[in-house]
N, C-alpha and C positions, 0 to 999 in steps of 0.2 A: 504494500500500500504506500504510495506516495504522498509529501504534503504540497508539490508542486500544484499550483495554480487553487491553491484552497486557501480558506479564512481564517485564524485564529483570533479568538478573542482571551487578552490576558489581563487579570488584575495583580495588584504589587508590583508591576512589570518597571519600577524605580531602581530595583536592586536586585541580588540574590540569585532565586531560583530561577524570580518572574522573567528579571533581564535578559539570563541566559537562556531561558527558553524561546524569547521573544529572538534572541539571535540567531540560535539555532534553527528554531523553522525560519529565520527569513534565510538563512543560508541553505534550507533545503526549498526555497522558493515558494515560503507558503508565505499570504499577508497576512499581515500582522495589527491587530487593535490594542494599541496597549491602553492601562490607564493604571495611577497611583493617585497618593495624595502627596507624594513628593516630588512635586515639579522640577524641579533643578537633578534629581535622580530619571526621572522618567527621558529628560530632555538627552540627557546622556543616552541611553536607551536609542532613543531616537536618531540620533548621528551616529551610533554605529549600524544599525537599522540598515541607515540610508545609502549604504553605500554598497546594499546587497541587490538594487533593482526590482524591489517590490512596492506591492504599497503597506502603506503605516498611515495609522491612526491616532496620533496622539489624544488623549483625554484625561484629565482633571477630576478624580473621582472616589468619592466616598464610600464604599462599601455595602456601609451600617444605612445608607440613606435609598431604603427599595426605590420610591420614584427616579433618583437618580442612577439606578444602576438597569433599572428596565427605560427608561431614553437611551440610554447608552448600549444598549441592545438592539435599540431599535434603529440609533446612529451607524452602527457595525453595518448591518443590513441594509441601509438605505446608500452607505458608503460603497460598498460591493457588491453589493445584490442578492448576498448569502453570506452564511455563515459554519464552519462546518466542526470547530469545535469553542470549548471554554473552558479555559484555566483558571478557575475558582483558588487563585493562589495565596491573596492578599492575605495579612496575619500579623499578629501582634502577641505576645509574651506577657506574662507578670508573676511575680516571686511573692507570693507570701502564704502565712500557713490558713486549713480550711478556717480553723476557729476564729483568727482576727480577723480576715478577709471584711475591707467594706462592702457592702451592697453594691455601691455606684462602681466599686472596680471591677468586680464580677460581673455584672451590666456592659461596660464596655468591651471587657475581652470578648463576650457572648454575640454584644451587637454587630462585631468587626469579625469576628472567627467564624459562629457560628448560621448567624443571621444574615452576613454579605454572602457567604456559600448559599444558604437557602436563596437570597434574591437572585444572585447572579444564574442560581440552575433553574429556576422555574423561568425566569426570563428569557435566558436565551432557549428553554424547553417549547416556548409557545413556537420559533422559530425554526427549530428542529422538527418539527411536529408536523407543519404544512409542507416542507421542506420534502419531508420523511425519509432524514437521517440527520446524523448528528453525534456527536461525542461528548459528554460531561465530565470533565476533570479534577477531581476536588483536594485540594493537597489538603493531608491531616499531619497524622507525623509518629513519630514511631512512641510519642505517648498518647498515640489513640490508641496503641497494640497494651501497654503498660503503663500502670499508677506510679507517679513518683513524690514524696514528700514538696511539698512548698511549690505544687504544679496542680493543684487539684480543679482551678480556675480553668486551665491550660488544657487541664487531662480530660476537663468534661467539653469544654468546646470542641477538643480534638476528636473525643471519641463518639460526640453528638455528627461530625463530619462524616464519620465510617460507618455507623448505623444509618446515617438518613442514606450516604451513598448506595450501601451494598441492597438496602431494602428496593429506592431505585433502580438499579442492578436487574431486580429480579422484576418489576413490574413491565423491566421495556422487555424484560426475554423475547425473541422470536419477532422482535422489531428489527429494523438499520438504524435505531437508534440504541445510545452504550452509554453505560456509566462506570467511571473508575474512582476507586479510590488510592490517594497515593501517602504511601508513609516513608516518609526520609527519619534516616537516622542523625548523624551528627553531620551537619554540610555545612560549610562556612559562609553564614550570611551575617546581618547586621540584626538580628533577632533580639540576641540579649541584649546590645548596647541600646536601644532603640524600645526596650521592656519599661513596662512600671516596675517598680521597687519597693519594698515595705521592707525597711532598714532595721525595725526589731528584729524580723525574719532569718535576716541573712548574718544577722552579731555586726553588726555594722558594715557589713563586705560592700565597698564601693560598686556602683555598676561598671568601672573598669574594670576592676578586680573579676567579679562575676562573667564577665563578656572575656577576660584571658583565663580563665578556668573553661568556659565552654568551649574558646578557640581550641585549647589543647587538645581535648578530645575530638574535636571534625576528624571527622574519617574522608568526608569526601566532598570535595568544591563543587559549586552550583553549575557547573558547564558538567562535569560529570553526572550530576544528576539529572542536569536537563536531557544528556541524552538517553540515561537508563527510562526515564519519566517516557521519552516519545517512543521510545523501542515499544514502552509496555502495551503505550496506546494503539502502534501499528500493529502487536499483535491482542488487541482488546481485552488485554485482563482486568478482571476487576477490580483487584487490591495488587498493587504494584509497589517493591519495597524499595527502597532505596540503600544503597550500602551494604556493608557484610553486617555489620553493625545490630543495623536492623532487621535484617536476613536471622542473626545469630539467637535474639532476644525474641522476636516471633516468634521462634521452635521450643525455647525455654517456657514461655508463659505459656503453652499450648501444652508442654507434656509434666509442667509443674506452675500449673494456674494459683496455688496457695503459697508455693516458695520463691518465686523468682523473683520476690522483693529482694531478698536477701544477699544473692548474684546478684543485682542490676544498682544496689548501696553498694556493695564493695569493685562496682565496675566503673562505675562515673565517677566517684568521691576521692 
């Protein structure tokens, strides 16, 4: 399957995974919609884009705000004519434990993690629909596979990403339309440094400090994952892992779903 001469529609597409995925299909000739909310990161995005001969989209965009992420669906579409998938990438981080957790910061991890994934698939679902075909891409991450302390905020947005996915999954069966979900393990992106913080949590650990603690562990950089990420989707899997990483930690909680806290404290810490 090719991505020459097709649509992608990316959110996050400022940094990271989004940017390097948004490179990688325009260097495999597909075009490209990007949007973030980091404009000076998207713009970058954008000039490397530009010099692979396709079209690009740039867009200005919110996630957590449905009316504006169904315009920008509609935008994609009135720009090309079609639309052939969507990278539900956008995402956001925060550290702190279940019990102090405010209200309002659990709210926003949910409305950006979990809520821009739901706008973004049903939106561009109405499109795929008429279309009839289409691919949903929803990055969760490999703590939607496992619980981790001072991530519970984190772990339920991610794991609300992989339940809504795989349930989708199963409703388009026996359509030409697809849903994946995808879980990366440790990839170097700007997640942590770019997280909320709750400094009781962490004994006072700086968000430098925190963001060179999770650099160490990256197992694998966002161009490597964009390509494993497009491999999964040319061959349509549903749950597509990213790294060994995550490869390694999916088999553990599957054949010791009670113990693999215990492995996965003494692997990260």
């Amino acid at each position: 399957m090719s991505f020459r001469g097709q649509v992608a529609a990316i959110t996050g597409a400022g940094s990271g995974i989004g940017r390097a995925l948004a490179i990688e299909l325009a260097g495999l000739g597909c075009n490209v919609a990007i949007s973030d909310l980091d404009e000076k990161g998207l713009e970058e995005t954008r000039s490397q884009v530009a010099t692979m001969n396709v079209g690009c989209l740039v867009t200005s965009l919110d996630v957590s705000d449905r009316k504006a992420v169904e315009a920008w669906s509609d935008q994609v579409v009135n720009e090309f004519g079609h639309v052939d998938y969507v990278f539900n990438n956008a995402g956001v981080a925060l550290f702190d434990s279940a019990e102090s957790m405010e209200y309002e910061h659990f709210e926003w991890i949910m409305n950006i993690n979990f809520w821009g994934m739901i706008y973004g698939s049903k939106a561009f679902l109405r499109h795929f629909k008429k279309a009839g075909q289409g691919h949903v891409i929803n990055v969760s991450s490999l703590f939607g596979l496992v619980g981790y302390p001072g991530q519970s905020a984190y772990n339920s947005s991610k794991f609300a990403i992989r339940g809504y996915t795989e349930a989708l999954a199963l409703e388009l069966d026996g359509t030409n339309i697809h849903a994946s979900s995808v879980h990366p393990g440790g990839v170097g992106t700007d997640i942590a440094r770019n997280s909320r913080l709750v400094s009781e949590y962490t004994n006072g650990a700086t968000r430098e400090e925190i963001a060179k603690r999770f650099e160490a562990m990256v197992k694998t950089t966002p161009e490597q994952a964009a390509k494993i990420i497009l491999q999964g989707v040319q061959k349509r899997k549903r749950r597509i892992l990213v790294g060994k990483d995550a490869k390694i930690l999916d088999l553990i909680q599957r054949f010791a779903p009670e113990k693999y806290g215990k492995f996965l404290l003494r692997a990260l810490q």
